[in-house]
PAGUMI-554387 format. One record per atom (N, C-alpha, C, CB): residue number from 1; atom name; x, y, z. Coordinates in steps of 0.05 Angstrom, whole numbers, plus 5000, padded with zeros to 4 digits. Glycine has a CB too. Example, Ala and Ser with C-alpha at 12.3 -4.5 7.8 and 13.67 -1.06 7.14 Angstrom:
// PAGUMI-554387
drenke n->1, atom->N, xx->5264, yy->4886, zz->5156
drenke n->1, atom->CA, xx->5246, yy->4910, zz->5156
drenke n->1, atom->C, xx->5264, yy->4934, zz->5156
drenke n->1, atom->CB, xx->5226, yy->4911, zz->5181
drenke n->2, atom->N, xx->5257, yy->4955, zz->5142
drenke n->2, atom->CA, xx->5273, yy->4979, zz->5143
drenke n->2, atom->C, xx->5258, yy->5001, zz->5157
drenke n->2, atom->CB, xx->5282, yy->4988, zz->5114
This chain:
// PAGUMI-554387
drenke n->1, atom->N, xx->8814, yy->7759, zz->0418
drenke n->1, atom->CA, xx->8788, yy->7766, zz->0407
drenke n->1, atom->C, xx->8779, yy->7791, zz->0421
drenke n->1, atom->CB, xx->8767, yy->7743, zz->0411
drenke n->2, atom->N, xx->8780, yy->7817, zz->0413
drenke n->2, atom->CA, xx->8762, yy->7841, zz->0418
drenke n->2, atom->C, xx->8738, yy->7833, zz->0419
drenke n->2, atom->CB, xx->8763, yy->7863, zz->0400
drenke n->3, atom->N, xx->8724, yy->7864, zz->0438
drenke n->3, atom->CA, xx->8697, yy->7863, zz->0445
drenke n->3, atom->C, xx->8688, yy->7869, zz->0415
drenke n->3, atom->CB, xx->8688, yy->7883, zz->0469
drenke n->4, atom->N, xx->8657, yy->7863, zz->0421
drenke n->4, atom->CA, xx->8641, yy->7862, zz->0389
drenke n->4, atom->C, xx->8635, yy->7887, zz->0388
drenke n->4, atom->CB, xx->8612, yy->7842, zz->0384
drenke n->5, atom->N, xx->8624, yy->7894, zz->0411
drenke n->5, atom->CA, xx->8612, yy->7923, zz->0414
drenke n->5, atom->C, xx->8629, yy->7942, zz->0428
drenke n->5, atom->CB, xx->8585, yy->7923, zz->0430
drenke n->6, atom->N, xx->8626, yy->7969, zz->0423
drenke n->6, atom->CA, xx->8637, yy->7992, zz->0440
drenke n->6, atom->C, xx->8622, yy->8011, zz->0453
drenke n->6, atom->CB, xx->8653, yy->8007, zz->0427
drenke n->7, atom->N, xx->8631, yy->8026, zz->0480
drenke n->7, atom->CA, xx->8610, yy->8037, zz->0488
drenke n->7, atom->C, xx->8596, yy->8063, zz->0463
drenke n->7, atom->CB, xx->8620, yy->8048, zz->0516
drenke n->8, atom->N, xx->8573, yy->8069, zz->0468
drenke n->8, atom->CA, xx->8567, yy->8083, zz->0443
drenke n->8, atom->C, xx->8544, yy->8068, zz->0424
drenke n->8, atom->CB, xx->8595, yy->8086, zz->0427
drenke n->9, atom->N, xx->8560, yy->8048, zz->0421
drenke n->9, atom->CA, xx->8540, yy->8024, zz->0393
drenke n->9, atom->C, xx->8501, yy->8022, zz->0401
drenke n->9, atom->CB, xx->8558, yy->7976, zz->0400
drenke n->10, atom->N, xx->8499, yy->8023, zz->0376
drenke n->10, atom->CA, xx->8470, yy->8020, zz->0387
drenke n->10, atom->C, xx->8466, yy->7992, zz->0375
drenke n->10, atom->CB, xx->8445, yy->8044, zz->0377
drenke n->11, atom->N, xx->8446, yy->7974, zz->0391
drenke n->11, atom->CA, xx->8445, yy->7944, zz->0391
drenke n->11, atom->C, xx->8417, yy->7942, zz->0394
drenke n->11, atom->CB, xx->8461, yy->7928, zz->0413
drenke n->12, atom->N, xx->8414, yy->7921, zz->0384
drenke n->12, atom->CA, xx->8374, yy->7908, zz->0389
drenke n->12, atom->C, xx->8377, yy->7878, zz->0398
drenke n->12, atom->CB, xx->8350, yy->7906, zz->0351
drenke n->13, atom->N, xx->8361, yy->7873, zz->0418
drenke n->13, atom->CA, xx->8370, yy->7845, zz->0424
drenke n->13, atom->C, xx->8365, yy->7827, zz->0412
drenke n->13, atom->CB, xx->8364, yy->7837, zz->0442
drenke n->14, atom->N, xx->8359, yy->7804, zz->0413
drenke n->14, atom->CA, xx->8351, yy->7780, zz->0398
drenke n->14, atom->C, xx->8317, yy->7782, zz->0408
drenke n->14, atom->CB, xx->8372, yy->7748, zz->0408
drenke n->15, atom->N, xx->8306, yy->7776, zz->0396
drenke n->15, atom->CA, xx->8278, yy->7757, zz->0389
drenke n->15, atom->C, xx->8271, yy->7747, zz->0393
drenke n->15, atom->CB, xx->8270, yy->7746, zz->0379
drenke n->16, atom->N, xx->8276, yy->7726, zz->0416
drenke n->16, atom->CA, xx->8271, yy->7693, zz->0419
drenke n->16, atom->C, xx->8260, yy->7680, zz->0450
drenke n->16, atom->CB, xx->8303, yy->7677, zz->0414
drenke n->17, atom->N, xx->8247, yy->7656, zz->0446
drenke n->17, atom->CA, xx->8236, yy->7651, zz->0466
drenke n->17, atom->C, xx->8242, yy->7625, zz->0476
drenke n->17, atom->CB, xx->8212, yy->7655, zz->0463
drenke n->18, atom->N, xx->8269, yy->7614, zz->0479
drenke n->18, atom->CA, xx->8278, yy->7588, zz->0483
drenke n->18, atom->C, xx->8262, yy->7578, zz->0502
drenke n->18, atom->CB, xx->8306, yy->7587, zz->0490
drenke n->19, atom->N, xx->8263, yy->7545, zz->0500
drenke n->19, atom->CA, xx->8253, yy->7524, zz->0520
drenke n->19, atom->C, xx->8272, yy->7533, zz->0544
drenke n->19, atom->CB, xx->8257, yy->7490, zz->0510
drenke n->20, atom->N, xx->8291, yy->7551, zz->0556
drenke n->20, atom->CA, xx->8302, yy->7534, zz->0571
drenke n->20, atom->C, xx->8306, yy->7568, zz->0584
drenke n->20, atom->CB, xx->8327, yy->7509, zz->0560
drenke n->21, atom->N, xx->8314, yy->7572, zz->0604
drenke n->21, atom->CA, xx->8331, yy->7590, zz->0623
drenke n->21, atom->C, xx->8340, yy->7608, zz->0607
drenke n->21, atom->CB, xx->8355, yy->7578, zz->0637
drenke n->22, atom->N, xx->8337, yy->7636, zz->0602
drenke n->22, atom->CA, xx->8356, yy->7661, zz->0587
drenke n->22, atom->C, xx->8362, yy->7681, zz->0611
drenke n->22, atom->CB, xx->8338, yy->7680, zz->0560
drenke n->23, atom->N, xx->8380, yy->7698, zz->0613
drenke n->23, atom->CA, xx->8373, yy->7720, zz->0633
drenke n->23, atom->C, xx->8376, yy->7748, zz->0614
drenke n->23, atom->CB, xx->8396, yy->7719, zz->0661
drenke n->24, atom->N, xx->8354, yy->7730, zz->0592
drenke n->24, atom->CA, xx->8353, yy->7760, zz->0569
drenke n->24, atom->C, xx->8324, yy->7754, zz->0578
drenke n->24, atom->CB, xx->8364, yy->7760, zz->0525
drenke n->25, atom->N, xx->8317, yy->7779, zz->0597
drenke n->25, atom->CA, xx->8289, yy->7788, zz->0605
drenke n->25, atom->C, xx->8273, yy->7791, zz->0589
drenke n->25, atom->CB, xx->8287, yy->7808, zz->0616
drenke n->26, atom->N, xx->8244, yy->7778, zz->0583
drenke n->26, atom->CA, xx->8221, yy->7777, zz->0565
drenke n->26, atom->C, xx->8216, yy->7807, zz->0548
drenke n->26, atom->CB, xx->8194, yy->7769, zz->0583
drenke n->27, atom->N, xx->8213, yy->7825, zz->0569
drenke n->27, atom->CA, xx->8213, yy->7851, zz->0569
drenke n->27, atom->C, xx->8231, yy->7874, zz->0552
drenke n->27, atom->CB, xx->8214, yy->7853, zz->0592
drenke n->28, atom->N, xx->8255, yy->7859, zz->0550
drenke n->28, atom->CA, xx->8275, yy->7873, zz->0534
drenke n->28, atom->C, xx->8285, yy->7863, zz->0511
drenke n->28, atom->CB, xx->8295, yy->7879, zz->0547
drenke n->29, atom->N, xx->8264, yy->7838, zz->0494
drenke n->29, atom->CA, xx->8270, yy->7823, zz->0475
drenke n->29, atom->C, xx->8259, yy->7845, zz->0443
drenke n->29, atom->CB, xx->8253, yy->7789, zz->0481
drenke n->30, atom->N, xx->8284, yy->7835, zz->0431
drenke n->30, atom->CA, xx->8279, yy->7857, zz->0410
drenke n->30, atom->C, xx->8276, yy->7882, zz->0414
drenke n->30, atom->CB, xx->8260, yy->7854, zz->0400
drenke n->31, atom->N, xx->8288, yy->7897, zz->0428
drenke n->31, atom->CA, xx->8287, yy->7925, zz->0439
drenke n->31, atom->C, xx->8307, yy->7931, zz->0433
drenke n->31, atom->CB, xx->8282, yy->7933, zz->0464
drenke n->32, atom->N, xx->8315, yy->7961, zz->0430
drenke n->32, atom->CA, xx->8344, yy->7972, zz->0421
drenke n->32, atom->C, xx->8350, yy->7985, zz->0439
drenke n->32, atom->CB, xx->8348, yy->7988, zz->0397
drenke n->33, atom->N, xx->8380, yy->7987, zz->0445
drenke n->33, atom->CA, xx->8382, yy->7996, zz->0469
drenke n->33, atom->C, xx->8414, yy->8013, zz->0455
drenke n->33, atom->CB, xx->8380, yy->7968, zz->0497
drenke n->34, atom->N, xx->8431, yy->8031, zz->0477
drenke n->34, atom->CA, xx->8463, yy->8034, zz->0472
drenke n->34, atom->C, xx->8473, yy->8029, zz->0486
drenke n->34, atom->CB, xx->8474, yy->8052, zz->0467
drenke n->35, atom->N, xx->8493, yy->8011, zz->0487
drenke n->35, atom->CA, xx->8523, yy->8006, zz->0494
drenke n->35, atom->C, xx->8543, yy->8021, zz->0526
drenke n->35, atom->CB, xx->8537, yy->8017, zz->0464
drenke n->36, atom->N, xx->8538, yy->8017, zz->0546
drenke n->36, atom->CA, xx->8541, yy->8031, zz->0563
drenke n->36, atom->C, xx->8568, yy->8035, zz->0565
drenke n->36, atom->CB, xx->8529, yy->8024, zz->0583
drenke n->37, atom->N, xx->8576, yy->8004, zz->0569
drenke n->37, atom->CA, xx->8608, yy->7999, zz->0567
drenke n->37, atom->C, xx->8613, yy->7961, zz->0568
drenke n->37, atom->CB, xx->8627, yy->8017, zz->0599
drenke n->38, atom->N, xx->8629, yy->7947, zz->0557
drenke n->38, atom->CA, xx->8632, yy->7927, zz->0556
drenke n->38, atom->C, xx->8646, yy->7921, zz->0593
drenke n->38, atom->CB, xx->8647, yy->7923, zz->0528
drenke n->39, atom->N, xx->8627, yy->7905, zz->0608
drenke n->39, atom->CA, xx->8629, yy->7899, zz->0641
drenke n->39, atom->C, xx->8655, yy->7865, zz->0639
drenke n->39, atom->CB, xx->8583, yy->7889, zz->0657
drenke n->40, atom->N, xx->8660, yy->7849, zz->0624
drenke n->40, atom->CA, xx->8681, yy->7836, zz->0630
drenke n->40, atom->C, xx->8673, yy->7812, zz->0618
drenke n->40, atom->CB, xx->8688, yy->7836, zz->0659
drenke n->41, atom->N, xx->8686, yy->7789, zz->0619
drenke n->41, atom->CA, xx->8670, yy->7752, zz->0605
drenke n->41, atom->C, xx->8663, yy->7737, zz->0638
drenke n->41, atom->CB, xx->8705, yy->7721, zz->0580
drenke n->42, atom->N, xx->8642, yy->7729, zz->0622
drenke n->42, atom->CA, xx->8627, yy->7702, zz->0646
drenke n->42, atom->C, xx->8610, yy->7680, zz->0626
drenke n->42, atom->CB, xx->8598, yy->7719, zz->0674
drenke n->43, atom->N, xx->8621, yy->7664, zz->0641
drenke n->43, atom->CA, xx->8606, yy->7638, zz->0637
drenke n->43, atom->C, xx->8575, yy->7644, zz->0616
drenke n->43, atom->CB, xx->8597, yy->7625, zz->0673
drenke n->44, atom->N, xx->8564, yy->7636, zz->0599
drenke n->44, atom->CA, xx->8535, yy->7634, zz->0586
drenke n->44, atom->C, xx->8525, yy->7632, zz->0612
drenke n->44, atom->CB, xx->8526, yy->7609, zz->0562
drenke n->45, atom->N, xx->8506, yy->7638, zz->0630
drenke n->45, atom->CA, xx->8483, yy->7633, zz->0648
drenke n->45, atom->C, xx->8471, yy->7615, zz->0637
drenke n->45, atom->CB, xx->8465, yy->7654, zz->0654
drenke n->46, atom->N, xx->8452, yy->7623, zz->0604
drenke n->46, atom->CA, xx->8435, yy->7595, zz->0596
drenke n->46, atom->C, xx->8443, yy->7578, zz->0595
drenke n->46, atom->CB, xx->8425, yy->7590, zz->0578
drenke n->47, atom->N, xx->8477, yy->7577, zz->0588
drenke n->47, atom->CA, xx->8480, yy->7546, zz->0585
drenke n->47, atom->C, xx->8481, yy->7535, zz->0618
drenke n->47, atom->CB, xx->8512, yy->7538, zz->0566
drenke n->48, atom->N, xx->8499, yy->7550, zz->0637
drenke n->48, atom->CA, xx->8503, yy->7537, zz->0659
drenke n->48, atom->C, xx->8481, yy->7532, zz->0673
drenke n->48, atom->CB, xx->8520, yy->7549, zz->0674
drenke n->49, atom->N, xx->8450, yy->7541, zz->0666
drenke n->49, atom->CA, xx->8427, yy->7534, zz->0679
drenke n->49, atom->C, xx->8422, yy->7517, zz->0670
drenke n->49, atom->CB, xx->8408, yy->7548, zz->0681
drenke n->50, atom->N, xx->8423, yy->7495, zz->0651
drenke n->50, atom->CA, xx->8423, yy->7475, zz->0632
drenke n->50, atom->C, xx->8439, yy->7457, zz->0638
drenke n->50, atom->CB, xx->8428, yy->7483, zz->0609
drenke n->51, atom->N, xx->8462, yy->7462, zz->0658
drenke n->51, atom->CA, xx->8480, yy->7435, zz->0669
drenke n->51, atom->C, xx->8494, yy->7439, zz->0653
drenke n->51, atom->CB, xx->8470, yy->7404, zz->0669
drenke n->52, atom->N, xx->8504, yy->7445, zz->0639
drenke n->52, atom->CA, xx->8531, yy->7449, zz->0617
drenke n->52, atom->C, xx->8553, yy->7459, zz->0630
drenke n->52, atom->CB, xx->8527, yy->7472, zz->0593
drenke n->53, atom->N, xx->8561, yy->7449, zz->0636
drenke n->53, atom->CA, xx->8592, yy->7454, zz->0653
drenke n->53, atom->C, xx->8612, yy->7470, zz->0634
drenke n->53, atom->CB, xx->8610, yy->7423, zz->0661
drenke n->54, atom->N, xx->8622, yy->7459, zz->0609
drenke n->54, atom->CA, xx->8628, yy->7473, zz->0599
drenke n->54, atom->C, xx->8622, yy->7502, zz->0578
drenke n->54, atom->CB, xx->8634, yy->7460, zz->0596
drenke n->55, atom->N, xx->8605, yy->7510, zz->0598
drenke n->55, atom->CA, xx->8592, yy->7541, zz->0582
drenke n->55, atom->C, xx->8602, yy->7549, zz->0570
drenke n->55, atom->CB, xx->8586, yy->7565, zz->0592
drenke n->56, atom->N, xx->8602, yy->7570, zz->0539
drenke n->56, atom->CA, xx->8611, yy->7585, zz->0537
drenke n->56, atom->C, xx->8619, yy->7616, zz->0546
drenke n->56, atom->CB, xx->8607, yy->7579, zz->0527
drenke n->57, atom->N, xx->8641, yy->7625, zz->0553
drenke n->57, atom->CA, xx->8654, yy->7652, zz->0563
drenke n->57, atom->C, xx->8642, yy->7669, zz->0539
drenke n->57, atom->CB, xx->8693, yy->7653, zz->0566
drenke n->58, atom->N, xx->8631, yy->7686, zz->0552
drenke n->58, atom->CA, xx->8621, yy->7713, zz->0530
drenke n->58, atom->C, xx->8626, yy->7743, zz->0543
drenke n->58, atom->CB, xx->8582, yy->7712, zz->0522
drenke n->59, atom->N, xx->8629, yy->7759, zz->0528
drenke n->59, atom->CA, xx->8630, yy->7788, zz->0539
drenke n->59, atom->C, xx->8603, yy->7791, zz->0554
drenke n->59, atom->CB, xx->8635, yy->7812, zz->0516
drenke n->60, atom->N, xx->8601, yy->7809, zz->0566
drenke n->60, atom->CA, xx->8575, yy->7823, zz->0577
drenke n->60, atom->C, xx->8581, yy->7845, zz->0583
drenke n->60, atom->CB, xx->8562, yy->7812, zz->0599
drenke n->61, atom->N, xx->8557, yy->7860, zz->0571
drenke n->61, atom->CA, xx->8560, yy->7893, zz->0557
drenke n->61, atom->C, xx->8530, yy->7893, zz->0575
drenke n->61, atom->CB, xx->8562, yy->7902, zz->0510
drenke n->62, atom->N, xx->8531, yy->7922, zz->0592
drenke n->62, atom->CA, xx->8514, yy->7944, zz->0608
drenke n->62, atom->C, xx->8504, yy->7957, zz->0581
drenke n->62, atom->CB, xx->8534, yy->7968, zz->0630
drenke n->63, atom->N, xx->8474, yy->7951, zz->0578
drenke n->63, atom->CA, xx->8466, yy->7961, zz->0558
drenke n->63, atom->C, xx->8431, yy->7982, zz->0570
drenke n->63, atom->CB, xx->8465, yy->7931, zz->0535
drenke n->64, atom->N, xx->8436, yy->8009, zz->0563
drenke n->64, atom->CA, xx->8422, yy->8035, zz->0565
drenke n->64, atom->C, xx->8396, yy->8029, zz->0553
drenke n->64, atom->CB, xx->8437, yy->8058, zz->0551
drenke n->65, atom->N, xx->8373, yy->8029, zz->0562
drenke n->65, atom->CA, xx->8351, yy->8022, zz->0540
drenke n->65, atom->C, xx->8328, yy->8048, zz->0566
drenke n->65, atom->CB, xx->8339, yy->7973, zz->0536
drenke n->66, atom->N, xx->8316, yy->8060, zz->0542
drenke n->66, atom->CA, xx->8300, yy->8084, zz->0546
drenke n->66, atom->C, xx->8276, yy->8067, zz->0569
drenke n->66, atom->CB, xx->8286, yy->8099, zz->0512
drenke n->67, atom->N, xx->8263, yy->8077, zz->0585
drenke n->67, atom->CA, xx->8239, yy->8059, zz->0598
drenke n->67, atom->C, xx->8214, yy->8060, zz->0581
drenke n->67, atom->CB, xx->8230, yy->8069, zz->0629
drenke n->68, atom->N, xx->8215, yy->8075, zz->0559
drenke n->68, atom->CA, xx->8187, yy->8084, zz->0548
drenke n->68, atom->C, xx->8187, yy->8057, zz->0524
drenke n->68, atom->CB, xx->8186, yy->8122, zz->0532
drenke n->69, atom->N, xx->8218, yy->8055, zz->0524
drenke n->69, atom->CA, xx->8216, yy->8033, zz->0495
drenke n->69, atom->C, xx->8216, yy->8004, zz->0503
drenke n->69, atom->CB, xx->8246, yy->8036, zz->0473
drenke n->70, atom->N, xx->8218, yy->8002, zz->0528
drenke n->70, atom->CA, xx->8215, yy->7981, zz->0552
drenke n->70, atom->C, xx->8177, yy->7968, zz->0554
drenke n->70, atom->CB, xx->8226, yy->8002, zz->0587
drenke n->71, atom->N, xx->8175, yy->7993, zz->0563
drenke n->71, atom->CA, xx->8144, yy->7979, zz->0572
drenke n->71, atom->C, xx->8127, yy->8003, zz->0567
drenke n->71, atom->CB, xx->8139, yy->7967, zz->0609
drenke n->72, atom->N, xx->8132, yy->8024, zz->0545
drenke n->72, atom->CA, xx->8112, yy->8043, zz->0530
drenke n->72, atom->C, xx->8104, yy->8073, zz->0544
drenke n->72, atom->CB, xx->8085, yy->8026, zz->0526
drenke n->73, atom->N, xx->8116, yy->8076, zz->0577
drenke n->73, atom->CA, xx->8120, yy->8099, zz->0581
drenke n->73, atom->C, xx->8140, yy->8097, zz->0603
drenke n->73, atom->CB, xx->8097, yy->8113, zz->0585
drenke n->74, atom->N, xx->8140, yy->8126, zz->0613
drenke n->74, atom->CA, xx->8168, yy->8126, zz->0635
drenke n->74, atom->C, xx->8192, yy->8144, zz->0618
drenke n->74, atom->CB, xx->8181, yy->8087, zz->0641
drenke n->75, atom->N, xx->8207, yy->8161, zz->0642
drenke n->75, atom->CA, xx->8221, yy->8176, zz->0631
drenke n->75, atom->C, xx->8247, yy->8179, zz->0637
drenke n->75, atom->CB, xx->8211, yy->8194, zz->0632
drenke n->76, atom->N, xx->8252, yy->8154, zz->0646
drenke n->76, atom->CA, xx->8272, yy->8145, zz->0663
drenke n->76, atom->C, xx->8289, yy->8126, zz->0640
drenke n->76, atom->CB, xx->8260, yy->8127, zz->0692
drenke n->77, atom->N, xx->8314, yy->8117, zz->0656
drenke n->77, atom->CA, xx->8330, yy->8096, zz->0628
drenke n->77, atom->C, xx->8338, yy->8074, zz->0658
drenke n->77, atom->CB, xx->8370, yy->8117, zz->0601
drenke n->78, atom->N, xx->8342, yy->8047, zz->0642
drenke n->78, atom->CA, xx->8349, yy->8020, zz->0652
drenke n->78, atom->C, xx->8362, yy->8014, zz->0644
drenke n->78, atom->CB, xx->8338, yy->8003, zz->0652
drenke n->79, atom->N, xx->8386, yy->8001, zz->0657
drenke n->79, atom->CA, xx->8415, yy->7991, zz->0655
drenke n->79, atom->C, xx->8413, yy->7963, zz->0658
drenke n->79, atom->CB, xx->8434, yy->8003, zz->0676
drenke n->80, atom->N, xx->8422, yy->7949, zz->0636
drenke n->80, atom->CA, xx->8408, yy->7921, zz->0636
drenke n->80, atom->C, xx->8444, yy->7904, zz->0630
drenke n->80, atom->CB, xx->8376, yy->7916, zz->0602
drenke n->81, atom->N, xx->8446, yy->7879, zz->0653
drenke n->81, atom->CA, xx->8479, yy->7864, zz->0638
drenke n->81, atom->C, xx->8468, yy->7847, zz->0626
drenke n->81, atom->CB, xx->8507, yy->7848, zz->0657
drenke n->82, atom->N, xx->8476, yy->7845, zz->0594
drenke n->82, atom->CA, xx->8468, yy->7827, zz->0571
drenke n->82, atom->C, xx->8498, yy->7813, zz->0561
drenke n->82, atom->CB, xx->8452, yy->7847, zz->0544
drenke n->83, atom->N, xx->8490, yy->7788, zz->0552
drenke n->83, atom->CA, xx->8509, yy->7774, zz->0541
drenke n->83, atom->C, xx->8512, yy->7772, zz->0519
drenke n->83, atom->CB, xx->8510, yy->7756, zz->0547
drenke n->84, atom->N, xx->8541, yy->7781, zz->0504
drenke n->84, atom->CA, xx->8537, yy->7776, zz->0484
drenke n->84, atom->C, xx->8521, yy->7781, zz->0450
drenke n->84, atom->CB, xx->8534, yy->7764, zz->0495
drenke n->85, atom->N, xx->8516, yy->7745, zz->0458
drenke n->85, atom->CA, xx->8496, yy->7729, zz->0440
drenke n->85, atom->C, xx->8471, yy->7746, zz->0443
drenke n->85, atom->CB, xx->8491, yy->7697, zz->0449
drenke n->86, atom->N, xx->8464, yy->7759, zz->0471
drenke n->86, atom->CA, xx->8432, yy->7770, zz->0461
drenke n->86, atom->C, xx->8438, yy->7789, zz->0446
drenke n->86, atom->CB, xx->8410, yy->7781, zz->0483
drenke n->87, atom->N, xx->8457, yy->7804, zz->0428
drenke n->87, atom->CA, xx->8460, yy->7829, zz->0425
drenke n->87, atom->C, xx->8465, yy->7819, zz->0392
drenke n->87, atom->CB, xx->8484, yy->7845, zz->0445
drenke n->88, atom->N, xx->8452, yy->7843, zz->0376
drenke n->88, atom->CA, xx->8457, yy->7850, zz->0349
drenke n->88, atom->C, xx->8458, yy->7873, zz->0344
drenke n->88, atom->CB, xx->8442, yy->7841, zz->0333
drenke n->89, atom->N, xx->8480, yy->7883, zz->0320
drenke n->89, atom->CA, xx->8482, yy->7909, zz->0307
drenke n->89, atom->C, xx->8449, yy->7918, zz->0298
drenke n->89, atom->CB, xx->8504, yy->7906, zz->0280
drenke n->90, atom->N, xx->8444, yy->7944, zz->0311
drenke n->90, atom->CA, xx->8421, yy->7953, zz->0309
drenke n->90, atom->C, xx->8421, yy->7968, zz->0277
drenke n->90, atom->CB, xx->8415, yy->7971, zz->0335
């Protein structure tokens, strides 16, 4: 199975506000960001914070997001490791 994304791709994260553990930061939900480079597979975090032993393995992609589109100013850029599942074709 190839990576979903390549460096380059521009992506928007998911939307969502689960009951439970994400380490998709409040702050960068639904934001678009680009593709730094795909960083390697690990374990789901949400699931393994959930007791799920058997997590699922997902890519996790270094994803570029402007600071202004973050929290509305700033001229700086943030390098965020996202999994996956938080990631959609922008």
């Amino acid at each position: 199975m190839g990576d979903r994304f390549r460096a380059g791709d521009v992506v928007r994260t998911v939307h969502h506000d689960p009951p439970h553990h994400t380490r998709l930061p409040r702050y960068a939900r639904g934001k678009t960001g680009t593709v730094v480079e795909p960083e390697g597979r690990a374990p789901l975090a949400d699931a393994r914070a959930q007791g799920i032993a058997d997590a699922p393995v997902e890519q996790v992609y270094a994803v570029r997001f402007a600071a202004r589109d973050l929290w509305g100013e700033g001229d700086h850029h943030v390098v965020l490791d996202l999994f996956e599942s938080y990631l959609e074709e922008a």
